[in-house]
C-alpha positions in Angstrom: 0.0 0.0 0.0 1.0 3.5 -0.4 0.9 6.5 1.8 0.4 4.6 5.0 -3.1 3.5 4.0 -2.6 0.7 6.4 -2.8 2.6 9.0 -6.1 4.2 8.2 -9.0 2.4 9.2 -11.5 3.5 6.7 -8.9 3.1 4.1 -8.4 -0.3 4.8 -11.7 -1.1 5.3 -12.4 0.1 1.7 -9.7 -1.4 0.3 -11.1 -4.7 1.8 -14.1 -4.7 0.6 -12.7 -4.3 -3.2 -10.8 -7.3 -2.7 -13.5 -9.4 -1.6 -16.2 -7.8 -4.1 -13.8 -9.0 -6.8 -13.3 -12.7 -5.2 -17.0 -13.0 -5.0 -17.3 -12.1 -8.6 -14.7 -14.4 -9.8 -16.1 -17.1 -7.7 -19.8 -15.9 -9.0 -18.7 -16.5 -12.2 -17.4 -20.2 -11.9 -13.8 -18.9 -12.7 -10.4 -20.0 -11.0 -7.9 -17.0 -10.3 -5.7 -18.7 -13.2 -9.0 -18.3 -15.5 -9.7 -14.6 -14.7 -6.1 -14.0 -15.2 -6.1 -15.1 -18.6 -9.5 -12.8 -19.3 -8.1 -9.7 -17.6 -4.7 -10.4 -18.8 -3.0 -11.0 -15.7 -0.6 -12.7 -13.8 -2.5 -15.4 -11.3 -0.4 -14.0 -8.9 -1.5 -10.7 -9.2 -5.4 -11.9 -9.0 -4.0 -13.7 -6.1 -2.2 -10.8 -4.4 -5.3 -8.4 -5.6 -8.1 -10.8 -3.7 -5.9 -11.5 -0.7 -5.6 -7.7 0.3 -1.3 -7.8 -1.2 -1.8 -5.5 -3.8 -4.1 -2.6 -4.4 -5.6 -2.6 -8.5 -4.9 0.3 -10.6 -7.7 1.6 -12.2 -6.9 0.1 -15.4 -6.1 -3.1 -13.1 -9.5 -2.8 -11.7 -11.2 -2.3 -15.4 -9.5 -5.3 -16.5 -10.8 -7.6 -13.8 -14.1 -5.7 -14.3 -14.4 -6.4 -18.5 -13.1 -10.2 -17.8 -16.1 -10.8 -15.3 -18.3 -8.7 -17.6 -19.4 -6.2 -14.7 -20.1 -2.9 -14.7 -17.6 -0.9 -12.1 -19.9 1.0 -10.9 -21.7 -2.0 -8.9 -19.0 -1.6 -6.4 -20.5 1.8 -5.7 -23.9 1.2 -4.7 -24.0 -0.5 -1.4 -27.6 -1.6 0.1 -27.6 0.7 3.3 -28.0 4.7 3.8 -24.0 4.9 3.7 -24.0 4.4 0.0 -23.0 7.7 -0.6 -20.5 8.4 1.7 -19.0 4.8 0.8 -19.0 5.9 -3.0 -17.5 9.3 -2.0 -14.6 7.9 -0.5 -14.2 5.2 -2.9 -13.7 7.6 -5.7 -11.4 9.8 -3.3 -8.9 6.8 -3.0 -9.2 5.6 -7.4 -8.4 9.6 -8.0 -5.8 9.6 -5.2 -4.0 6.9 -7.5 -4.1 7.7 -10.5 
């Protein structure tokens, strides 16, 4: 991680739930790691490292794994409960913060 994004909570938190929303997904989609990382274009490893909280994904990364599972980014953003906004808010704070 960069900036000492381990040591912030929230952060971490967020950065958490990517990996997992992306495991879920792959697993959704009856793929192995190895078979997403030939769709996306990717390393196993890096799915690996990616879903196990290692590694955060670019953006182009994250668009990759995205078009491979055929989802639409934007699902990430829209969580069931009132805190959707603030959750999307600060999601798009840390994707403009690397790029």
């Amino acid at each position: 991680m960069r900036d000492n994004d381990e040591d912030d909570p929230e952060i971490k938190d967020k950065l958490e739930h990517i990996a997992l929303w992306i495991k879920q997904e792959r697993l959704r989609a009856k793929l192995s790691q190895t078979e997403l990382s030939l769709n996306a274009g990717l390393s196993p490893n890096h799915i690996y490292s990616i879903e196990a909280g290692q590694r955060i994904p670019h953006l182009g990364t994250f668009l990759k794994i995205c078009k491979a599972l055929n989802l639409n980014p934007a699902k990430l953003f829209k969580p069931p409960d009132q805190e959707r906004q603030q959750d999307k808010d600060t999601i798009i704070n840390l994707l403009c913060k690397y790029l």
